[in-house]
ZADO-1210 file (C-alpha; in nm, 4 decimals, padded with zeros to 6 digits):
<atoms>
<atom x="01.1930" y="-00.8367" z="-01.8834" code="UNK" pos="1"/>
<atom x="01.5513" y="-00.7003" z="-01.7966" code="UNK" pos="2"/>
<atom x="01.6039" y="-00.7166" z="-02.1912" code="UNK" pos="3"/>
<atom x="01.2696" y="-00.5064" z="-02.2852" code="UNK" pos="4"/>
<atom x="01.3083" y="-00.2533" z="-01.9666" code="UNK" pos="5"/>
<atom x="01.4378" y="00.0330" z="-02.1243" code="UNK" pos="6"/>
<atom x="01.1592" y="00.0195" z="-02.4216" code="UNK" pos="7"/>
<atom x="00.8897" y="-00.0027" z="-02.1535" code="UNK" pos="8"/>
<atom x="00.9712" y="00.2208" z="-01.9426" code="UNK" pos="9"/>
<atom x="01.0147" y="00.4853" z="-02.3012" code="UNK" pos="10"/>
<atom x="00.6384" y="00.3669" z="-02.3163" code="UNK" pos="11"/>
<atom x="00.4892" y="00.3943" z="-01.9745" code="UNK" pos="12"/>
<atom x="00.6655" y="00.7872" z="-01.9085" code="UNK" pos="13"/>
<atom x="00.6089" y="00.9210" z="-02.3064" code="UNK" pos="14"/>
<atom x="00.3281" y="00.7721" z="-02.4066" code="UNK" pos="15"/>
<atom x="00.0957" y="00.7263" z="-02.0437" code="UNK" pos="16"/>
<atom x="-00.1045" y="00.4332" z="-02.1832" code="UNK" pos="17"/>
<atom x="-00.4182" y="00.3140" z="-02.0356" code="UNK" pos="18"/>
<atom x="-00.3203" y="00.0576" z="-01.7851" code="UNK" pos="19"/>
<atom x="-00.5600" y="-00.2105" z="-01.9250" code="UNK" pos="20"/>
<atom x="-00.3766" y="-00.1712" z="-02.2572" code="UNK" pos="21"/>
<atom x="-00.0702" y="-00.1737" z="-02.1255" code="UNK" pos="22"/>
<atom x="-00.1224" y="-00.5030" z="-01.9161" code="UNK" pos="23"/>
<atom x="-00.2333" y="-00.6364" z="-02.2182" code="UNK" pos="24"/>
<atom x="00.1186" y="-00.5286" z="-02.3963" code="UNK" pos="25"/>
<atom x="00.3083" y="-00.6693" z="-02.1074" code="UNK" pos="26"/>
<atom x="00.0869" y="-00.9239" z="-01.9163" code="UNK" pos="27"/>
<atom x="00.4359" y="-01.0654" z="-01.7478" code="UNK" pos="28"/>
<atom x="00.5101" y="-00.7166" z="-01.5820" code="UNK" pos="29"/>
<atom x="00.1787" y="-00.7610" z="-01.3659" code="UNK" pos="30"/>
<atom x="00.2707" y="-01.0748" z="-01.0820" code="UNK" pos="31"/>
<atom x="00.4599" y="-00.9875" z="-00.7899" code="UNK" pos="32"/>
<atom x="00.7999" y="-01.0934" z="-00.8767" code="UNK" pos="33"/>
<atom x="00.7847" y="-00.8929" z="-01.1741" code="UNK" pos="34"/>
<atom x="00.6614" y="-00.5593" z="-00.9692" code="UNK" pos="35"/>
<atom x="00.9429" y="-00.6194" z="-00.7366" code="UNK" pos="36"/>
<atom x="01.2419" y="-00.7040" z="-00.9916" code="UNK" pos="37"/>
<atom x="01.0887" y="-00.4007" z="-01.2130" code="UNK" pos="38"/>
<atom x="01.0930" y="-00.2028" z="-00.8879" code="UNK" pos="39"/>
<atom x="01.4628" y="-00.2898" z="-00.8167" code="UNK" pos="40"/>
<atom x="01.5812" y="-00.1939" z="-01.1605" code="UNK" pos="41"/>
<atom x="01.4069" y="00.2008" z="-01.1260" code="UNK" pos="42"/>
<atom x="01.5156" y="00.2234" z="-00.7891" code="UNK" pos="43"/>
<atom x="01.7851" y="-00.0206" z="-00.7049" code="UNK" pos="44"/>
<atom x="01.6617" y="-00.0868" z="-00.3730" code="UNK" pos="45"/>
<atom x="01.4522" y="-00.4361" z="-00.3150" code="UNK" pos="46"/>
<atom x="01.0968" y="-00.3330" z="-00.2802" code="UNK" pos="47"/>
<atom x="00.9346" y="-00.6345" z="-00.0855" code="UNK" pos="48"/>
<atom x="01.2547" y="-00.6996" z="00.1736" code="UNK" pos="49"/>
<atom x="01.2967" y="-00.3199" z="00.2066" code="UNK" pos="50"/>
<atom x="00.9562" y="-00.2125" z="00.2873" code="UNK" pos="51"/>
<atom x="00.8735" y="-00.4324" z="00.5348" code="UNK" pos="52"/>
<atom x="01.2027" y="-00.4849" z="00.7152" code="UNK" pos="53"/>
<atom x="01.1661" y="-00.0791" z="00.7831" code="UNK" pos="54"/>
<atom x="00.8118" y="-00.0821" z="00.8588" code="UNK" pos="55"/>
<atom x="00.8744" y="-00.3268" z="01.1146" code="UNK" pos="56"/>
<atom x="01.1890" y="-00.0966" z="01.2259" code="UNK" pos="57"/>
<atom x="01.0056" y="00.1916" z="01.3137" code="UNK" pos="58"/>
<atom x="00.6596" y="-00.0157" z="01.4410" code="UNK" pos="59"/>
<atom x="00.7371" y="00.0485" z="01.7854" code="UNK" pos="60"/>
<atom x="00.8175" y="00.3910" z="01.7750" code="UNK" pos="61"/>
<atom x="00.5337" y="00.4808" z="01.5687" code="UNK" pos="62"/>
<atom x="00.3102" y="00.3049" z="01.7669" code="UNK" pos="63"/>
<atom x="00.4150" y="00.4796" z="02.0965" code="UNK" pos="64"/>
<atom x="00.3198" y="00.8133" z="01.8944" code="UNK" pos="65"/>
<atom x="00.0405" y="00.6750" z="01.7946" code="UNK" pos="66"/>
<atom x="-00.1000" y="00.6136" z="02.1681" code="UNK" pos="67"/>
<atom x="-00.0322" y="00.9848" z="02.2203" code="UNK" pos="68"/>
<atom x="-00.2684" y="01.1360" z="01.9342" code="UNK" pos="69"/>
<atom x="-00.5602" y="01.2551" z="02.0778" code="UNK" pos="70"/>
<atom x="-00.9058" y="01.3612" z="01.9661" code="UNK" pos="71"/>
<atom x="-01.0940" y="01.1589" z="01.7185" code="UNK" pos="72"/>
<atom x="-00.7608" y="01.0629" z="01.5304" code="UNK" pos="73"/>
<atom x="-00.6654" y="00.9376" z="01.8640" code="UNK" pos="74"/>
<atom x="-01.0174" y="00.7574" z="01.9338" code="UNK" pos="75"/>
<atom x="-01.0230" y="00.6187" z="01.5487" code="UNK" pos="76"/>
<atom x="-00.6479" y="00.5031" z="01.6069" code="UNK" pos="77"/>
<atom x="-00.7324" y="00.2701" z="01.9142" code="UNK" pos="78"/>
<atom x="-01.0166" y="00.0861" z="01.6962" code="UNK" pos="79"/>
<atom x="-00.7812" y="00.0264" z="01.4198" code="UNK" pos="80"/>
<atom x="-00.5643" y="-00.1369" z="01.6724" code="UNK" pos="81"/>
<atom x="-00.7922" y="-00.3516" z="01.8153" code="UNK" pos="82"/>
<atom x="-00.7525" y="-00.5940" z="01.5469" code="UNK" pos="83"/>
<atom x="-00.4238" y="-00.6341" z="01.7379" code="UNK" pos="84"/>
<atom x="-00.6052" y="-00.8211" z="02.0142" code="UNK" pos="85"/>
<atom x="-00.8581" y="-01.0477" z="01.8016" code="UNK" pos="86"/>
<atom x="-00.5092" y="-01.1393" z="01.5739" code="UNK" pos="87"/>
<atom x="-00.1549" y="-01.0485" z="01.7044" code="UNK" pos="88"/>
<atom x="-00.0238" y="-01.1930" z="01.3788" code="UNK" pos="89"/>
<atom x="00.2896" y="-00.9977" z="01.2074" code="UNK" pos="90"/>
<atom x="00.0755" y="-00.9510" z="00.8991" code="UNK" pos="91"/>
<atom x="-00.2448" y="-00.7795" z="01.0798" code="UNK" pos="92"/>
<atom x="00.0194" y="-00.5611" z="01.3118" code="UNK" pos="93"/>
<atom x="00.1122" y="-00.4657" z="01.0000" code="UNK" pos="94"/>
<atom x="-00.1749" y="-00.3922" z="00.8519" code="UNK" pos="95"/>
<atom x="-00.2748" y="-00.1480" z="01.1883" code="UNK" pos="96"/>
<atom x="-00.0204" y="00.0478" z="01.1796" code="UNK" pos="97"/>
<atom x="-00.0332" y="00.1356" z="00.8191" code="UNK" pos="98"/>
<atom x="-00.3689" y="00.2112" z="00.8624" code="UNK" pos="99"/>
<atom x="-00.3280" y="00.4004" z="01.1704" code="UNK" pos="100"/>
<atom x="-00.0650" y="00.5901" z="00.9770" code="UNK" pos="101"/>
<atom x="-00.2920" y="00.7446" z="00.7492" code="UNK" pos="102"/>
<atom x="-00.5535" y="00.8480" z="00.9759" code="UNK" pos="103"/>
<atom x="-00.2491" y="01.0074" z="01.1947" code="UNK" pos="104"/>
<atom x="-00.1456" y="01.2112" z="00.9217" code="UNK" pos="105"/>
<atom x="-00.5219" y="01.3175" z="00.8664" code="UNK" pos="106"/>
<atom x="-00.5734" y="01.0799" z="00.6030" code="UNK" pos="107"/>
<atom x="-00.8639" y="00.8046" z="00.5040" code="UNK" pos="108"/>
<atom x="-00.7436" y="00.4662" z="00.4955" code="UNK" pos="109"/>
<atom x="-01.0759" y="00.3639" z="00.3822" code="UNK" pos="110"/>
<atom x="-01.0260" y="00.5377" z="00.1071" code="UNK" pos="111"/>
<atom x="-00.6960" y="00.3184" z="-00.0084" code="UNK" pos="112"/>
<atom x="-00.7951" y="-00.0754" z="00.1270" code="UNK" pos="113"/>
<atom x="-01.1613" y="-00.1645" z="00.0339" code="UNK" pos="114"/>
<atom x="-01.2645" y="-00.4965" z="00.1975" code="UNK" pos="115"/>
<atom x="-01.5273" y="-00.7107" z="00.0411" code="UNK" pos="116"/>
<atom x="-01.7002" y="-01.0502" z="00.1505" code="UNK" pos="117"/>
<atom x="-01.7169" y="-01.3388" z="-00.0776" code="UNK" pos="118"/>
<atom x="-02.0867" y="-01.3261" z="-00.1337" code="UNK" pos="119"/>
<atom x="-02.0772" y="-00.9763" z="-00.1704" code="UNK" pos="120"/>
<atom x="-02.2486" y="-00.9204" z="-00.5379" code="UNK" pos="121"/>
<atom x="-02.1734" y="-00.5658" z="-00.5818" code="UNK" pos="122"/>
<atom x="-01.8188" y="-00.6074" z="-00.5627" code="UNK" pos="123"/>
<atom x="-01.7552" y="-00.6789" z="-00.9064" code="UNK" pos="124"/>
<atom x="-01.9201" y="-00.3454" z="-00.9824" code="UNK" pos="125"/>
<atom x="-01.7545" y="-00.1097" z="-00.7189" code="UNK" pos="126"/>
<atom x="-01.4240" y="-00.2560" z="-00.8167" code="UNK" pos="127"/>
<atom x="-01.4864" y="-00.1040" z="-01.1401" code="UNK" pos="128"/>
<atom x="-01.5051" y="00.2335" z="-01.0177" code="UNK" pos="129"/>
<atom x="-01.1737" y="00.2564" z="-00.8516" code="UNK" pos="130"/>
<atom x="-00.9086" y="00.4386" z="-00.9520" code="UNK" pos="131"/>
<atom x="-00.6112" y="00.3607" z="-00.7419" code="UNK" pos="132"/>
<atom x="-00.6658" y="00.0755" z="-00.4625" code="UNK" pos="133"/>
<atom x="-00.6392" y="-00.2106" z="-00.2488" code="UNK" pos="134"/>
<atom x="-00.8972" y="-00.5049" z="-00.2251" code="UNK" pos="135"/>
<atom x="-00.9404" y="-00.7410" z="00.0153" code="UNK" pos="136"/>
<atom x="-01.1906" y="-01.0104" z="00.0305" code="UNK" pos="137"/>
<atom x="-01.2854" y="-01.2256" z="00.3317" code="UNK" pos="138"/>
<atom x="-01.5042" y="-01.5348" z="00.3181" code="UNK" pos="139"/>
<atom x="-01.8303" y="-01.5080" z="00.4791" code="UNK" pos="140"/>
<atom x="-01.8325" y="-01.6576" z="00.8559" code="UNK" pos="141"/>
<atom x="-01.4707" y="-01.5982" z="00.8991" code="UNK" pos="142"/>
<atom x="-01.2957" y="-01.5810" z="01.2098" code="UNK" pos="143"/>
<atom x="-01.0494" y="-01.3063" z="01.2985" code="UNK" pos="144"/>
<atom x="-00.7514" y="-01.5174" z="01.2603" code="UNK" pos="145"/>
<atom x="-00.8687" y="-01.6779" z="00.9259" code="UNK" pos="146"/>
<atom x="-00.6573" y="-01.5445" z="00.6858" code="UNK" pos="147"/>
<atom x="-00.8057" y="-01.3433" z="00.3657" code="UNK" pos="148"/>
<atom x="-00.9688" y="-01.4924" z="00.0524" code="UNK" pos="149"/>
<atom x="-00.8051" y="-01.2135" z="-00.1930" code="UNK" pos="150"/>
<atom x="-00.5522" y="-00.9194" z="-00.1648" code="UNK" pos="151"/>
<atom x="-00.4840" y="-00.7478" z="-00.5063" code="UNK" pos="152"/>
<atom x="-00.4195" y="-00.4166" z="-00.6426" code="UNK" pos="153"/>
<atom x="-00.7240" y="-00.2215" z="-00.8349" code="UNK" pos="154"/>
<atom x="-00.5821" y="00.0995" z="-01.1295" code="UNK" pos="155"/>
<atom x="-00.8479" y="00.2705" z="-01.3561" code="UNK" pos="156"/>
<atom x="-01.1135" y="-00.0076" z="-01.2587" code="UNK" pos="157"/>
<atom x="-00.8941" y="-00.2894" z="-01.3736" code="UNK" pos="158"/>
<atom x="-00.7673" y="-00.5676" z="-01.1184" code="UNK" pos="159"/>
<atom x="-00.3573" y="-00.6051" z="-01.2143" code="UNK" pos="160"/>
<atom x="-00.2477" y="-00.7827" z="-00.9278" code="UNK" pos="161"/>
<atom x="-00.3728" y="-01.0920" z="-00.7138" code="UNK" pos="162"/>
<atom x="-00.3453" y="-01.3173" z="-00.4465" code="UNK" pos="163"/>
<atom x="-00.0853" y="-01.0916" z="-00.2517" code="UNK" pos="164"/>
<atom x="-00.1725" y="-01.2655" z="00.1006" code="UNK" pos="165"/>
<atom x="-00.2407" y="-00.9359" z="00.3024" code="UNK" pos="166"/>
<atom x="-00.3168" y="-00.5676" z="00.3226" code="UNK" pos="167"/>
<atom x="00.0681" y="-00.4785" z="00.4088" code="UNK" pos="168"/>
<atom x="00.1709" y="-00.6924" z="00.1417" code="UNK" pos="169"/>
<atom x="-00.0891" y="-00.5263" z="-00.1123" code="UNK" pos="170"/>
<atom x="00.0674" y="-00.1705" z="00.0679" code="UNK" pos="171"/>
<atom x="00.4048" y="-00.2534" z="-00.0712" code="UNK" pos="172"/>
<atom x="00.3019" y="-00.4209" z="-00.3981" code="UNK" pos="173"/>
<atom x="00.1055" y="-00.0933" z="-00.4704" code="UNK" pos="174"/>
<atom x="00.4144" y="00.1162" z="-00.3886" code="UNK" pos="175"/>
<atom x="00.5959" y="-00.0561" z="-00.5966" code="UNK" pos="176"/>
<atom x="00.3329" y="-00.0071" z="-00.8905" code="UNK" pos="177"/>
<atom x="00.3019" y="00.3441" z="-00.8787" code="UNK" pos="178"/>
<atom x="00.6550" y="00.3358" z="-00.9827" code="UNK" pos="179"/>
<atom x="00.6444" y="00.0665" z="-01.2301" code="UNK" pos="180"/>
<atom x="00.3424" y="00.2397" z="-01.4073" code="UNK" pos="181"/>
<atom x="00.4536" y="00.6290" z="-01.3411" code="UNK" pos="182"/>
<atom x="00.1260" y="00.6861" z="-01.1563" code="UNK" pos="183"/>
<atom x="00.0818" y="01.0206" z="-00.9139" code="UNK" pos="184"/>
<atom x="00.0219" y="00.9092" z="-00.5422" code="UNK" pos="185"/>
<atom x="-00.3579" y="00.9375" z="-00.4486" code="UNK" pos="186"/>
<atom x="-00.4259" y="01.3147" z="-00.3582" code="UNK" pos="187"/>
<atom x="-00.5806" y="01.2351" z="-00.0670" code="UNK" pos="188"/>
<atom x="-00.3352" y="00.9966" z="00.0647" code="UNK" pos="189"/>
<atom x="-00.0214" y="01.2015" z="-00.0300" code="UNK" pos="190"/>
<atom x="00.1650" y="01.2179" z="00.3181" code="UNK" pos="191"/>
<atom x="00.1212" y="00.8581" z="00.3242" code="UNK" pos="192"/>
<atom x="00.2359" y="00.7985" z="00.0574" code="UNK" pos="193"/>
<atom x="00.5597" y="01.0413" z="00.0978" code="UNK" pos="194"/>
<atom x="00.5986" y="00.8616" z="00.4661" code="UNK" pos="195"/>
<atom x="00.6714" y="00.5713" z="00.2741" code="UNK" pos="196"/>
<atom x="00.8630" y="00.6548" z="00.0392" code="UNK" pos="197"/>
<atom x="01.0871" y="00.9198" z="00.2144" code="UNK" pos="198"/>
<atom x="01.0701" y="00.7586" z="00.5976" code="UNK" pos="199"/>
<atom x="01.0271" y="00.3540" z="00.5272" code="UNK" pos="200"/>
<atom x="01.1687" y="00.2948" z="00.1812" code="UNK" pos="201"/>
<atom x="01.4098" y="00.5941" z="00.1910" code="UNK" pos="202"/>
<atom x="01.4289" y="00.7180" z="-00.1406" code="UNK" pos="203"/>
<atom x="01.4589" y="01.1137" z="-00.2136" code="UNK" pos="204"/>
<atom x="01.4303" y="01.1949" z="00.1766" code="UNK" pos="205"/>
<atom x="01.6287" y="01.4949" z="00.1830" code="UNK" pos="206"/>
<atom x="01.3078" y="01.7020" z="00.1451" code="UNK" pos="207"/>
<atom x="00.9954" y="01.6079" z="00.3435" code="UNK" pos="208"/>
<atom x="00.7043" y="01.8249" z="00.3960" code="UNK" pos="209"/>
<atom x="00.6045" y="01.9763" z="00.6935" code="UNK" pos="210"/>
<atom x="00.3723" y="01.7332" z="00.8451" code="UNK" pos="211"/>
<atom x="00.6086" y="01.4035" z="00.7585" code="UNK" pos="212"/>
<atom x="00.8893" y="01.5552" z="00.8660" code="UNK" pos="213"/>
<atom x="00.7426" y="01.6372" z="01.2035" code="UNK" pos="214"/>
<atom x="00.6391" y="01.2436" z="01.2343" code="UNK" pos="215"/>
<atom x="00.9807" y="01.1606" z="01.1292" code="UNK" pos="216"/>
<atom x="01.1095" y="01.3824" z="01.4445" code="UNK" pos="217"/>
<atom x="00.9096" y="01.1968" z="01.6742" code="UNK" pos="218"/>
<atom x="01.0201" y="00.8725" z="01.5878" code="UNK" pos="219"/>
<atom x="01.3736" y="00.9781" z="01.6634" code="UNK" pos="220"/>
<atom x="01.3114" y="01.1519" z="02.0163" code="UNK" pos="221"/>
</atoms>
C-alpha cells in the first residue's frame, strides 16, 4: 500500500471514481489499519491515537459549555447526555459529546449516525440510500451497557468499513475516509466537521469560521 500510494491517490483526486469501483480496485485500502496508515501518509499525523487523545482533551471543557447552551439545543443536549448515566463507559462519553457537538453548532447528528436493530428488515434498504454515514446496529433486547452488534461506515449506498466497535470510533474512521477518498464534508454537518479537523485533529487551523472559532474561544476561557 505504501508502494501503490502515489498511483492511488493520482486516481482518487483526477479521476473521482465511484467508491464501489474503487473498493473493488483496492479492496485492502478499506479495513481500519489501512484508513489509518493511508491517513498518516496524507496527513502525517496518526488518525486513530490523535483523534481521540484530543477529543478526550477538550471533553471537559466542552462539556462545561455544553451545560450552558440553552433553548432547545440546550434541552436536546441534556438527552444526548443521558446515555452518560445508563453507561459511563469511555466509548459512550464519547459518543455524547460528539453528538452533542453537532447539535451545539446547530447541526443534526441524526443525520450522520443511523442506528438500526438486528431484526430491523428495512435496514438493508435504507442503508442503500445513504450517501455519507455512520451505522450502528444493536441486538434486539439489549441492555444499555451491552455493547453494539455493528459500527461501519456507509459512502454512495455502499458499506466500506465494518466492525469498528463504536460510534466515536466510526467518527474517526469516517474522518479519516473523507481524506482517503477526497470526499467534501456533509453540507449539513460542515462545522462539525471543521471542529474536528481544525480544533481536535489540528490540521489547517489557522482559519476557522465564525461559529468554530467562537467554540474554540470558549474552551480556552
Amino acid at each position: 500500500m505504501e508502494k501503490t500510494f502515489a498511483h492511488r491517490r493520482r486516481e482518487v483526486i483526477e479521476d473521482m471514481p465511484f467508491i464501489a469501483e474503487f473498493k473493488d480496485r483496492w479492496p485492502a485500502l478499506f479495513c481500519e489499519n489501512q484508513v489509518n496508515s493511508e491517513f498518516t501518509r496524507i496527513t502525517t499525523v496518526p488518525l486513530l491515537s490523535t483523534f481521540m487523545a484530543q477529543l478526550d482533551h477538550y471533553s471537559s471543557q466542552l462539556m462545561k459549555v455544553f451545560k450552558k447552551k440553552g433553548g432547545a439545543a440546550g434541552r436536546r443536549i441534556n438527552l444526548i447526555m443521558v446515555a452518560m448515566d445508563q453507561n459511563p463507559s469511555i466509548e459512550v462519553r464519547r459518543e455524547c459529546i460528539l453528538k452533542a457537538l453537532c447539535v451545539y453548532l446547530n447541526e443534526e447528528p441524526d443525520n450522520l449516525v443511523k442506528k438500526y436493530m438486528d431484526v430491523d428488515v428495512v435496514a438493508e434498504t435504507e442503508m442503500e440510500k445513504v450517501v455519507l454515514g455512520i451505522y450502528a446496529v444493536q441486538r434486539e433486547g439489549a441492555e444499555a451497557t451491552d455493547p453494539l452488534d455493528d459500527v461501519g461506515i456507509l459512502v454512495e449506498g455502499c458499506s466500506v468499513l465494518q466492525d469498528l466497535r463504536d460510534v466515536a470510533n466510526g467518527f474517526a474512521a469516517l474522518f479519516g475516509l473523507i481524506y482517503c477518498l477526497n470526499l467534501s464534508y456533509p453540507k449539513d454537518l460542515r462545522y462539525t466537521f471543521e471542529f474536528l479537523q481544525k480544533v481536535v485533529m489540528g490540521l489547517d487551523g489557522n482559519k476557522l469560521s465564525t461559529k468554530v472559532q467562537v467554540l474554540k474561544n470558549k474552551l480556552h476561557k
